[in-house]
C-alpha positions as CSV (number, residue, x, y, z in Angstrom):
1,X,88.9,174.0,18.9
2,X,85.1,172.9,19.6
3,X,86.2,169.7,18.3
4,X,89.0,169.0,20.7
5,X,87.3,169.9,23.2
6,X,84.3,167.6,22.4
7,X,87.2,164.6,22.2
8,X,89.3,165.2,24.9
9,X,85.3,165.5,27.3
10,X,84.1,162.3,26.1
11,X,87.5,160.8,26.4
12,X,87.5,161.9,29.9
13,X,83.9,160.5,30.3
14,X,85.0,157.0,29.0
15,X,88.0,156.6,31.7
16,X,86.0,157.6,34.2
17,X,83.3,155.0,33.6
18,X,85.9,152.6,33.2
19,X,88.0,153.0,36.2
20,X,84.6,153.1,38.6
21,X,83.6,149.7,37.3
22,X,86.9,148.3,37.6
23,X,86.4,149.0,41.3
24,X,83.5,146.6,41.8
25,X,85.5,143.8,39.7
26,X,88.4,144.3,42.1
27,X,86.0,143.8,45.3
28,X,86.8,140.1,46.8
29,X,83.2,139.0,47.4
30,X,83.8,137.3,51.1
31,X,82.4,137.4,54.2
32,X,82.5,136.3,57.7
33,X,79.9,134.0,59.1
34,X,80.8,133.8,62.8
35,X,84.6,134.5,64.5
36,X,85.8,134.0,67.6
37,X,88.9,136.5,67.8
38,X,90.9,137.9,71.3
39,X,93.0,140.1,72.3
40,X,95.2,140.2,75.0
41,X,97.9,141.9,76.9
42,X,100.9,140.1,78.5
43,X,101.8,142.4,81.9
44,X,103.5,139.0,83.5
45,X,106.7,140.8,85.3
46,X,109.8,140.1,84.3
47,X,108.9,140.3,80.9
48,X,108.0,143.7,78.3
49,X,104.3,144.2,78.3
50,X,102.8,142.7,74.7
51,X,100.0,142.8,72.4
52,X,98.6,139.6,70.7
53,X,95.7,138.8,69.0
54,X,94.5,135.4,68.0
55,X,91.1,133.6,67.1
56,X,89.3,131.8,64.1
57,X,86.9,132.8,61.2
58,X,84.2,131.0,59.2
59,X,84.1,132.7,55.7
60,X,82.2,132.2,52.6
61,X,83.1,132.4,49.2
62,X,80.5,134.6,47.8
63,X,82.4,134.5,44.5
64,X,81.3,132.9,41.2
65,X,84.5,131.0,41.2
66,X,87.0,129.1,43.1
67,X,89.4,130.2,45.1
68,X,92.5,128.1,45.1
69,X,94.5,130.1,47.7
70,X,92.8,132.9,50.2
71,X,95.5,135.0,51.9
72,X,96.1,137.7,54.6
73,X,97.4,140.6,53.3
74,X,97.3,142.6,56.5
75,X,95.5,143.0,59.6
76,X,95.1,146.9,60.9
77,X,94.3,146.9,64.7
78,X,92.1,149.9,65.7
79,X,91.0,151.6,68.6
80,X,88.6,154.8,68.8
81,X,89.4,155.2,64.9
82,X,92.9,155.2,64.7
83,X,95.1,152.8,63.9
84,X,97.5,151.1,66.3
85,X,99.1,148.1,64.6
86,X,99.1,146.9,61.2
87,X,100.1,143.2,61.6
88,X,100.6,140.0,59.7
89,X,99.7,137.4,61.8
90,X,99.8,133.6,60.9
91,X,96.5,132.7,58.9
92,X,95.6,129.4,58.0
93,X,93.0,127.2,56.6
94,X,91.2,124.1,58.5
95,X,91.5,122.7,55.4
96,X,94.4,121.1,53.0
97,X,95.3,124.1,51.0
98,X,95.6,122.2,47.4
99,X,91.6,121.6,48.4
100,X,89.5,124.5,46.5
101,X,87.5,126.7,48.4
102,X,84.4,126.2,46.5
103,X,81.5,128.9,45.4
104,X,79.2,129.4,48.3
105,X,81.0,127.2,50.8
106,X,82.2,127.9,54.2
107,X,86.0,127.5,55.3
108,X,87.4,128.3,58.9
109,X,90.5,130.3,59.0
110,X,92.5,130.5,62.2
111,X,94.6,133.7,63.2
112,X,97.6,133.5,65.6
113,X,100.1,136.4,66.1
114,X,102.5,133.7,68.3
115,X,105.3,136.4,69.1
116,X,103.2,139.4,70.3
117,X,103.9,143.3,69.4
118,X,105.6,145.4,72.0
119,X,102.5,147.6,73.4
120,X,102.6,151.2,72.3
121,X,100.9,154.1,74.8
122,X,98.0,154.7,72.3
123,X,97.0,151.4,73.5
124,X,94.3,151.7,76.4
125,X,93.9,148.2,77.8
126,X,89.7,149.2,78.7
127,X,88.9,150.3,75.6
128,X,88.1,147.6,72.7
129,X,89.5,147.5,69.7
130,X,88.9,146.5,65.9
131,X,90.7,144.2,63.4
132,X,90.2,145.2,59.4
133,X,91.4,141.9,58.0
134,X,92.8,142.2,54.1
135,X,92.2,139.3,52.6
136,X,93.7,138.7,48.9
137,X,92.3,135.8,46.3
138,X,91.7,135.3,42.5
139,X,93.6,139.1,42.3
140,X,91.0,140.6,44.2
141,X,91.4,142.1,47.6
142,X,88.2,142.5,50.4
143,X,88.8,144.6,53.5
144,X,86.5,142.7,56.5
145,X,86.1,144.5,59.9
146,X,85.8,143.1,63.2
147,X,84.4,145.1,65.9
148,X,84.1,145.3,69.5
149,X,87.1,142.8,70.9
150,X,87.7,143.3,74.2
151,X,92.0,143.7,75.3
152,X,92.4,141.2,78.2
153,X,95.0,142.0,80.4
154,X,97.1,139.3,81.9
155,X,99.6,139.0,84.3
């Protein structure tokens, strides 16, 4: 029985250590250099009151590879912790796509949700909000957060 038990712990121990450093491979090593990114409100009358949220992002490849193709998996919209909109704007690259985003190299993205959302009541229009942007390359994923974007209310 003692050695069973002996297996079936070490066993254990071994999946263990290999699922946490699976975790790190999985990590998309990205990050933002400088963004630009707004939020607004259309409350024009005549027409249903709705979100948007455009802007661009400078992000560096922080990887030890290429990246042929960076894409937006999802965009979560936040406000005072809790989600209000997962999205999935336009994103696209300043530069020709077939062009590979190169280790340590810079690349501006821009983000357009052209339609808008309808707005939901969890919305308050004088609190900000945050964006977690999933981004997806080389089968990796990175979640990148943008805080403090003020809602602008137009009409």
């Amino acid at each position: 029985m003692k050695p069973i038990l002996l297996i079936g712990f070490l066993l254990l121990v071994i999946l263990i250590g290999c699922s946490g450093s699976q975790t790190d491979s999985n990590n998309l090593r990205v990050e933002i250099k400088t963004y630009r990114v707004n939020s607004w409100v259309n409350l024009m009358p005549g027409s249903k009151p709705s979100f948007f949220i455009s802007g661009s992002i400078k992000i560096r490849n922080n990887e030890n590879t290429g990246i042929d193709s960076l894409k937006l998996l999802k965009c979560e919209v936040r406000q005072s912790g809790k989600i209000l909109y997962v999205l999935h704007p336009e994103f696209m690259s300043s530069v020709d796509p077939d062009v590979l985003f190169n280790p340590g190299s810079d690349r501006t993205y821009s983000l357009n949700l052209t339609a808008g959302i309808p707005v939901i009541k969890a919305l308050n229009y004088d609190k900000l909000v945050s964006v977690d942007l999933y981004l997806s390359a080389i089968n990796k994923i990175a979640r990148i957060n943008i805080d403090s974007i003020f809602v602008v209310k137009a009409y």
